[in-house]
N, C-alpha and C positions, 0 to 999 in steps of 0.2 A: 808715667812720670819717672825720671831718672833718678836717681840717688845714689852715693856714693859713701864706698865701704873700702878702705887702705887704696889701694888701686886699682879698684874693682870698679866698673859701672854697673848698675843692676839697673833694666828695662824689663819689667812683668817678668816674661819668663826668657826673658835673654842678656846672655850678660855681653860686656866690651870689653878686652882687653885696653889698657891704657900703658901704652912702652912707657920705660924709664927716660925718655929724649923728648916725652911731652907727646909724640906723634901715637896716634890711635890705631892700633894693627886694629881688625873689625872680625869679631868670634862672634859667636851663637854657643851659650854653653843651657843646660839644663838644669837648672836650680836645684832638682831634686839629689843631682849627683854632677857636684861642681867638678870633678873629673872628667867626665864627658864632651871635651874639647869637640865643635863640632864645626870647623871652618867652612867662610861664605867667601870670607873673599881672600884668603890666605893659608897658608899650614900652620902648626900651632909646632913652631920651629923654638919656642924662648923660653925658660922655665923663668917662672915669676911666681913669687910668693903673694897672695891675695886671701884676703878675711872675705868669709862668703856665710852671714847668716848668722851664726855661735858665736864670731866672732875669733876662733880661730886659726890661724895662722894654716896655710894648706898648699902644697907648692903644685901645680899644674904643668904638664909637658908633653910634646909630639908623642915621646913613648909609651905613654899611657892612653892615648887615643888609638893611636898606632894596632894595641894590642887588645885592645877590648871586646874586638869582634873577628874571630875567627871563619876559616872558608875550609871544611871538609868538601873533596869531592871522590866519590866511589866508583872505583874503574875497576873491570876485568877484562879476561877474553872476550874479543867481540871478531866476527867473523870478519872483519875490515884490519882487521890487527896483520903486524904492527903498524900499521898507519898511525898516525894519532890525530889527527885532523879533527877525530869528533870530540877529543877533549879540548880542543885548540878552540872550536868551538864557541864550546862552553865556555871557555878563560876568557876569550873576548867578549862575547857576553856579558863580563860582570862590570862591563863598564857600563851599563845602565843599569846599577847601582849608585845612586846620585847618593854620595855623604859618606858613602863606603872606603876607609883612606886605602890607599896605594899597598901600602905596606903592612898590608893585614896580613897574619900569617895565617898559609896556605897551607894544608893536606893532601898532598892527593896519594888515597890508600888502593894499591893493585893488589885486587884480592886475588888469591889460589883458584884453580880450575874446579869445579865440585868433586869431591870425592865420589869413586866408583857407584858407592850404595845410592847417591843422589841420582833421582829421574833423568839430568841433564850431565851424570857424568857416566850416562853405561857408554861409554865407548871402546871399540877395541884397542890393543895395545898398540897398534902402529899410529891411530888416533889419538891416543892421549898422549906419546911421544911429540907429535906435530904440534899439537895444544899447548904441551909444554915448551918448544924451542922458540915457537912464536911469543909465547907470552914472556918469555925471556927478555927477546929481543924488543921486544913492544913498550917493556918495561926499562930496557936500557933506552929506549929512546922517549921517555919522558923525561926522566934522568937528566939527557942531553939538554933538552930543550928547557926543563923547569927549576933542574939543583942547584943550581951557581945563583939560583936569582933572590935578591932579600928577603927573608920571612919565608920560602919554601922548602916542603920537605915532600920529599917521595919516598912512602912507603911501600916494601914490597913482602905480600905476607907469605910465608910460608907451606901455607893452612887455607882453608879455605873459612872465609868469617861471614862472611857474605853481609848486608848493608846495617845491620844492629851491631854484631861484631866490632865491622868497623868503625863505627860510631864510639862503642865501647873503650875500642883501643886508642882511638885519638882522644876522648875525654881526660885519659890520662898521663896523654903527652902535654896538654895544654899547660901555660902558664898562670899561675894566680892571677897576672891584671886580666885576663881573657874571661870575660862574663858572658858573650853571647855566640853564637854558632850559627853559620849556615850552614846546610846538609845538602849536597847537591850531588844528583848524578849524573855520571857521564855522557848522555845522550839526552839530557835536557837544558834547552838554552833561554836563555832570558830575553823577549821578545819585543819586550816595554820596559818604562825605565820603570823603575825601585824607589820608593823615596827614602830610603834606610835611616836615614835623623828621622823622619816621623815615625819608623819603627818602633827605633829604642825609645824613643821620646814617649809614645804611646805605652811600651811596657813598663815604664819606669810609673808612669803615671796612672796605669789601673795593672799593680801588678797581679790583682787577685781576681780578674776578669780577663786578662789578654797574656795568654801563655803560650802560644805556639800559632805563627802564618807559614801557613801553605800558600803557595802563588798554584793559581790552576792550570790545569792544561787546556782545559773547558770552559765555557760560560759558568761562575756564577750559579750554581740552581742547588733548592734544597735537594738531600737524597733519595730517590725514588722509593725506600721499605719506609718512611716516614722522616721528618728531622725533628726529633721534639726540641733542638738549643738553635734551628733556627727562627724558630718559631718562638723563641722569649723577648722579651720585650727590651731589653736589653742586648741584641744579640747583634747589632751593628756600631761599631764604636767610631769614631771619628774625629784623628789628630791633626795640625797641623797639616790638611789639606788630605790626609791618606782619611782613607777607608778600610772595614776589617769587618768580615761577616762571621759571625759561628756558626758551626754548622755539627753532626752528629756523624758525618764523613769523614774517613780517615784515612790518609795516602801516603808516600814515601816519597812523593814527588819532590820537588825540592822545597825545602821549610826551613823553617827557623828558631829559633827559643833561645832562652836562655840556657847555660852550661846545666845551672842547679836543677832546672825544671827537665831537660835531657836527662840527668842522670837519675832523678826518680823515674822516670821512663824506665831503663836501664836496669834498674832496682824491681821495677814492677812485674817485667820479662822473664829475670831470675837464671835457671838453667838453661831457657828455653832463647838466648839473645842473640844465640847466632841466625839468622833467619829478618827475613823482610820486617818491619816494623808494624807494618799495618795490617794486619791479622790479628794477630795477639788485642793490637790496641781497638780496631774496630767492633771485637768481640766484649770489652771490655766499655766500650760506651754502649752496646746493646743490654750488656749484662745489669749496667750498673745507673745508666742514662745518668753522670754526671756532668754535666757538662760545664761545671766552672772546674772542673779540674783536667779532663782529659779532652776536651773538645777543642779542635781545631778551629781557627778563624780563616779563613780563606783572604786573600789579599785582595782589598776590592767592594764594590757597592754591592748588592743583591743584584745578581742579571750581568752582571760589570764583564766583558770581554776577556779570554787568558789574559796572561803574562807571561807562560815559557810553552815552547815547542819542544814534542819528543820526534829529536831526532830516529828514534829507532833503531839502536844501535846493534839488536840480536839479529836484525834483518838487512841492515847497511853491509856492503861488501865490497867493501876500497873503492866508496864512492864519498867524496864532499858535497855533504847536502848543504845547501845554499837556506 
């Protein structure tokens, strides 16, 4: 049933913008969080003030949607460098993110080569000189191709932070309206589309059950040492047409969360946050089998096919995988 509140339409859980000319632009917002602009058949171009629930007064705008869900993606040397083709990718890719706007602002962090003491940085000096002038150049040529464009930034770190680090460091470039995060890296591409409105829509709506999707590179399957939060009764939620499994698995592959729920992550890691994400945390749902707080939900039904291909990028060598 429809009802109406200032110039608000409200239908169950989605609302209608109604313009000032009488003519109906057509939104999909989220009741729980009337900010949440989530266009079906237009951009949320108008800022209009509309009463939503309390009864007060609350003004909505493209920039606030615009900005609410951010895209970190994590690049270094890769033996295809400077090519960039595998992060070009990627980028194209995120058009099967359906809900995802345009103008989300983008990260992409080129981290440092590993320092000597690291397994993958004993190289000798005419090697690490080569590693360095490529990754230079690899790096100016993201640059080229990514810095002029709305919303993106290319970071180039000094250091070596490797993929928590980086994570680390863009948490606190972000802006206040920015609540959620994708974590993607560079040699993983999106292979199916995303429904990203049933994402948020789903986090917003069991925030204390769905805190972090992994899209898999795999089928679907519980983890072969046991899954004890696949196995809850509870442990398949399903919104607005998506699916989301928990599971007691835990990857770096590309994923998702919210900023606040990232950086207890981040918090949890401690000294130890320059390093891969999923050790630390894998360890930590064996240690502690929490699974409403650290468990990942995998994107998808139980059994449900990927969603991204690893391109392969430590093994790719200035070839474009199709």
């Amino acid at each position: 049933m429809l009802s109406r509140q200032s110039n608000l339409w409200i239908n169950n859980d989605n609302y209608s913008w109604e313009g000032t000319d009488g003519m109906t632009t057509l939104q999909s917002f989220n009741p729980i969080d009337p900010n949440n602009c989530i266009p079906t058949t237009t951009t949320c171009t108008t800022k209009t003030t509309a009463t939503a629930g309390s009864g007060s007064g609350q003004t909505f705008s493209s920039t606030n949607r615009d900005k609410e869900t951010a895209i970190l993606i994590t690049t270094n040397w890769i033996p295809s460098a400077p090519s960039i083709d595998l992060v070009k990718e990627v980028m194209d890719s995120l058009n099967l993110i359906e809900g995802l706007p345009r103008k989300a602002p983008t990260f992409i962090v080129v981290d440092h080569i590993f320092p000597e003491s690291h397994r993958d940085g004993k190289k000798n000096k005419e090697e690490r000189i080569l590693m360095e002038a490529t990754l230079e150049e690899y790096s100016f040529n993201l640059m080229k191709e990514y810095m002029h464009r709305d919303g993106f930034h290319v970071i180039v770190n000094k250091v070596n932070l490797h993929i928590g680090g980086n994570l680390n460091k863009t948490l606190e470039l972000l802006e206040p309206e920015t609540k959620y995060l994708y974590v993607l890296q560079h040699d993983f591409k999106f292979i199916k589309p995303i429904n990203h409105t049933a994402i948020v829509h789903a986090m917003k709506t069991y925030p204390q059950r769905l805190k972090h999707v992994r899209f898999n590179k795999k089928t679907n399957v519980p983890k072969r040492r046991g899954d004890a939060c696949w196995n809850e009764p509870d442990a398949e939620i399903r919104v607005d047409g998506a699916n989301f499994t928990k599971t007691s698995g835990w990857s770096d592959n590309n994923h998702f969360s919210s900023v606040e729920h990232y950086k207890k992550i981040i918090k949890e890691l401690g000294s130890a946050v320059n390093r891969p994400l999923e050790a630390p945390m894998q360890h930590k749902m064996y240690q502690f089998q929490n699974c409403s707080e650290w468990a990942q939900h995998v994107y998808g039904s139980p059994w449900q096919g990927r969603h991204i291909l690893h391109l392969d990028g430590r093994n790719t060598w200035g070839v474009v995988v199709g």
